[in-house]
C-alpha positions in Angstrom: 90.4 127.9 108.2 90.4 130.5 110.4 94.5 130.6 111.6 94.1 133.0 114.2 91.4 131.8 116.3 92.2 127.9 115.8 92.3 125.5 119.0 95.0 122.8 119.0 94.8 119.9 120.7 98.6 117.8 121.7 98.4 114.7 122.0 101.3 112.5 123.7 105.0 113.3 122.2 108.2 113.5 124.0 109.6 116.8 125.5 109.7 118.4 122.2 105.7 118.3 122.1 105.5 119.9 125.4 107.6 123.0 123.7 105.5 122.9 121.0 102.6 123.0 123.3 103.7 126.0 125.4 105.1 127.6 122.3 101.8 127.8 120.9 99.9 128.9 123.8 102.6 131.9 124.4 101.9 133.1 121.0 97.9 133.3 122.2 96.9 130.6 120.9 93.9 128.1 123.2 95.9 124.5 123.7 94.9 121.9 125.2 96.8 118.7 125.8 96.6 115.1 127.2 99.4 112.6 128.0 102.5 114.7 129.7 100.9 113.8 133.6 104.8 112.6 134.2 106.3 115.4 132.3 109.2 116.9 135.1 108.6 120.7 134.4 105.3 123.0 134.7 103.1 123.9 131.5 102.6 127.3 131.7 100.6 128.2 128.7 98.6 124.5 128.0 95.7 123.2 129.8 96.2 120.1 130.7 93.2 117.3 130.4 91.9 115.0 132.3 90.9 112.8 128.9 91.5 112.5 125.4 88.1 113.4 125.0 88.5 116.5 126.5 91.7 117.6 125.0 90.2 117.7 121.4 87.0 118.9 122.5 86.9 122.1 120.3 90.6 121.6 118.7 91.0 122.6 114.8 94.1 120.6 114.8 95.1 118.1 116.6 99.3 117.3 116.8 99.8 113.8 117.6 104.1 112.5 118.1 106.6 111.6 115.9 106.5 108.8 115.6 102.6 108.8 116.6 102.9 105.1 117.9 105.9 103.1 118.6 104.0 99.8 118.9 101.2 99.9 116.2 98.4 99.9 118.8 99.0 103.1 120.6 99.8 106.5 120.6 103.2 107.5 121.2 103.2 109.0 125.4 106.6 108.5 127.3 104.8 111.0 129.5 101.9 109.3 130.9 101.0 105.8 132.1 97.8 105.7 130.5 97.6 104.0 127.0 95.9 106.0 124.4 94.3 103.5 121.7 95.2 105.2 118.1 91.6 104.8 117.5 90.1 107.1 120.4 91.9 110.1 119.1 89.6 109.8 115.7 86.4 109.0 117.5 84.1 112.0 117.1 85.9 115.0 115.6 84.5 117.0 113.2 85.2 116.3 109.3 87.9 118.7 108.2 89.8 118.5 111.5 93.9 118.6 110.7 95.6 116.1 111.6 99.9 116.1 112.1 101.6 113.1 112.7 105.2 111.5 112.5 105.6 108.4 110.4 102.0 108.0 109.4 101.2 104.3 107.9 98.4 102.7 106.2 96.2 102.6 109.4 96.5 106.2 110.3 95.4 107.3 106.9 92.8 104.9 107.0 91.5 106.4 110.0 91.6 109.8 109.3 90.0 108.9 105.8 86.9 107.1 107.6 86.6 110.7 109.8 87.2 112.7 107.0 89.8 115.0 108.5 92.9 116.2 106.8 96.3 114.0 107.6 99.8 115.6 107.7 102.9 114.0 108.2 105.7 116.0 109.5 108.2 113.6 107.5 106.7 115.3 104.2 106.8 118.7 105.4 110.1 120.1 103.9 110.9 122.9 105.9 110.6 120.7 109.3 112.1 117.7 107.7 115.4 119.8 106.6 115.6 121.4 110.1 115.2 118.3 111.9 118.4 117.3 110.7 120.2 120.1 112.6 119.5 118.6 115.9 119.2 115.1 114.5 123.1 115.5 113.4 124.0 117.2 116.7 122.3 114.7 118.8 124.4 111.8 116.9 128.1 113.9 117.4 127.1 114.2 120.9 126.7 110.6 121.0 130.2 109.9 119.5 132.2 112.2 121.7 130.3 110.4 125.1 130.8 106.9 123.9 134.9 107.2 122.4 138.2 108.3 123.9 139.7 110.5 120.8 138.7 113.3 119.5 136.5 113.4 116.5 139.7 115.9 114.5 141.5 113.5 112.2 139.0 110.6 113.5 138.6 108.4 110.2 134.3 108.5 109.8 131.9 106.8 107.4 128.5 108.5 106.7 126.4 106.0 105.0 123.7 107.9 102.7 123.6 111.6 101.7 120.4 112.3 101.9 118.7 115.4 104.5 120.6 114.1 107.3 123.4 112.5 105.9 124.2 115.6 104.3 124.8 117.6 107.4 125.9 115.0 109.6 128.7 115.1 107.2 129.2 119.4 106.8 129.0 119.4 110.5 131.6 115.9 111.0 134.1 117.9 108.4 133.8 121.0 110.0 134.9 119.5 113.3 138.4 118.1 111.4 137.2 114.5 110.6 138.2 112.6 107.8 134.9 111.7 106.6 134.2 109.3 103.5 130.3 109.3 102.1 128.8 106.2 101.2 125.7 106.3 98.7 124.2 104.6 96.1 123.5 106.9 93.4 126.1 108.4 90.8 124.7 112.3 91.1 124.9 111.2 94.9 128.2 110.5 94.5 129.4 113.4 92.2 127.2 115.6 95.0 129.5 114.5 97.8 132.6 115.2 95.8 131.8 118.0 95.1 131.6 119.0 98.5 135.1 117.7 99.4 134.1 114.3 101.1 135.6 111.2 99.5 132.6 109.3 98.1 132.2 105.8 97.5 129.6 103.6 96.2 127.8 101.5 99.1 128.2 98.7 97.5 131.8 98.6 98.2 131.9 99.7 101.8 133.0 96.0 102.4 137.0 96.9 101.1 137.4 99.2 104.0 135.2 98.8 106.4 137.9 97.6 108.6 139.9 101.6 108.5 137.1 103.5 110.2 136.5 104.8 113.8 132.7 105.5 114.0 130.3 104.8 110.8 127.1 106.8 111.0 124.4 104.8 109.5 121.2 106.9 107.8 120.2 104.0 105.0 116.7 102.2 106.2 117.9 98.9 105.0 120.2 95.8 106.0 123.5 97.4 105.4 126.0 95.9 108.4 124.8 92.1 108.0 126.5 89.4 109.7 129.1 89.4 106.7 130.2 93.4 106.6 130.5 93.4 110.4 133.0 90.3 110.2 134.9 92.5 108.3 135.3 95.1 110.7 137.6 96.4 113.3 135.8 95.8 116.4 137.0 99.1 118.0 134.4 101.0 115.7 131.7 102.4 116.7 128.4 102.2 114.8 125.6 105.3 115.6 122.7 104.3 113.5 120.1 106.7 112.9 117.7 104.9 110.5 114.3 104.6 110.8 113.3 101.4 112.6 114.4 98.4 111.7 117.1 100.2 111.2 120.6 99.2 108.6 122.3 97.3 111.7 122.4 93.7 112.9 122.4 94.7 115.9 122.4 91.6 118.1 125.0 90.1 115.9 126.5 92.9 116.8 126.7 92.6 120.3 126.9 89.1 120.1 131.0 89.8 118.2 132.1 92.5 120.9 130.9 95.4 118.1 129.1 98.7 119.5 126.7 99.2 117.8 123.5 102.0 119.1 120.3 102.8 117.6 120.0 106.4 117.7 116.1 107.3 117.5 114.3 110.6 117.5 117.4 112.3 118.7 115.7 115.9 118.5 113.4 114.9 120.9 115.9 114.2 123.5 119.5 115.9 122.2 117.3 119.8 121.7 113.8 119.3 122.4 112.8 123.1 122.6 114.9 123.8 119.1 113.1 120.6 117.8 109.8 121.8 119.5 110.3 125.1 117.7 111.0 123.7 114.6 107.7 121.8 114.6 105.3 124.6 116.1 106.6 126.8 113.2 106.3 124.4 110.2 102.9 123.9 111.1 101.9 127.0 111.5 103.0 128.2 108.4 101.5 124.9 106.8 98.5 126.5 108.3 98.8 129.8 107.5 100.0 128.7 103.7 96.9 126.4 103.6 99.3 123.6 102.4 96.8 120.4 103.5 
């Protein structure tokens, strides 16, 4: 593939896309894009289309959200009106067209299979899924500062998982003079976290002081605070959850007991688009340029 002389195409996204979008058409690059009709500020650098159709027309690579679809039907467009099937952005490219997408499923890589173009997920790119996190953990702090009345020095804070983003949330939540206590489920996990000066316990025994904490940060995917764990807890924490959808909260239980509880979702997006929108254009250009597909 010829990197230099490629055509991408954007496809729907949030704010960060539009970055992207102009990022690459400031480096010389020929972008075309569909679904930001609504978007508040100019694009400067992207032709904007009147179709899907046109959009790809001629596009090497075409750079669909993350997530690309919120509802399983649709692409992902907070910017436009118009309802872009998942389907029409497959029908008639060429074979060997690159594909990047957030969250791809079965029925993404089915379609892009049936075309015969090249999928990538964003989500196993390393470089973009590490620096993700940055804005991902800055966008949740920001979210605890709005929504308590103390500051977050010598605030008692739960980070639940140590993975990419748990990690940092947790060296930026320290940094800031927080008491923070790591919850994971794996001994080396564990050991990891200590080593790092956090108190770490296993997950499965948040339940003995679940009641102590100010704010718990949630990054586990699964049913962690069930209608039993959030009986246990002090109804003046504040739960940020940052999972992927469903999420590790019960959240209508939640509300249901007086508990705060928010589901904090593609926080690059709207906390640091134009960092997040960086971040992107750069991993996949250099996925591009590295021929990593």
């Amino acid at each position: 593939m010829d990197i230099d002389n490629i055509k991408f195409s954007v496809i729907g996204g949030d704010e960060r896309f539009a970055y992207l979008s102009d990022g690459l058409g400031q480096k010389g690059y020929e972008v075309s894009c569909f679904g930001f009709e609504e978007l508040e500020f100019p694009l400067k650098y992207t032709v904007k289309c009147p179709s899907v159709a046109d959009a790809k027309s001629g596009a090497g690579c075409l750079i669909l959200p993350l997530p690309y679809t919120k509802d399983g039907v649709n692409i992902n467009t907070p910017f436009t009106k118009r309802k872009i099937c998942i389907s029409e952005v497959f029908e008639n490219i060429p074979a060997d067209t690159v594909v990047f997408a957030g969250k791809c499923d079965e029925k993404l890589t089915s379609l892009s299979q049936n075309s015969k173009c090249r999928l990538v997920d964003y989500m196993d790119c390393e470089d973009i899924a590490i620096l993700n996190t940055v804005p991902t953990a800055e966008g949740a702090i920001e979210i605890a500062m709005k929504e308590t009345v103390f500051t977050l020095h010598g605030a008692e804070i739960a980070v639940c998982g140590f993975g990419r983003v748990g990690a940092i949330l947790a060296y930026k939540l320290k940094s800031l003079g927080a008491n923070v206590t790591v919850y994971a489920r794996r001994d080396e996990v564990l050991c990891l976290a200590r080593a790092y000066g956090y108190k770490a316990v296993k997950i499965q025994n948040i339940d003995r002081e679940v009641f102590k904490f100010d704010i718990i940060f949630n990054t586990v995917p699964s049913m962690i605070f069930s209608h039993s764990l959030i009986d246990r807890m002090n109804k003046k924490t504040l739960i940020i959850d940052l999972a992927s959808l469903p999420g590790g909260v019960d959240f209508p239980y939640a509300e249901a007991v007086g508990l705060k509880a928010i589901s904090a979702l593609s926080l690059p997006g709207k906390c640091a688009p134009k960092s997040a929108g960086e971040i992107l254009m750069n991993g996949i250009l250099g996925i591009l340029r590295k021929g990593q597909i």
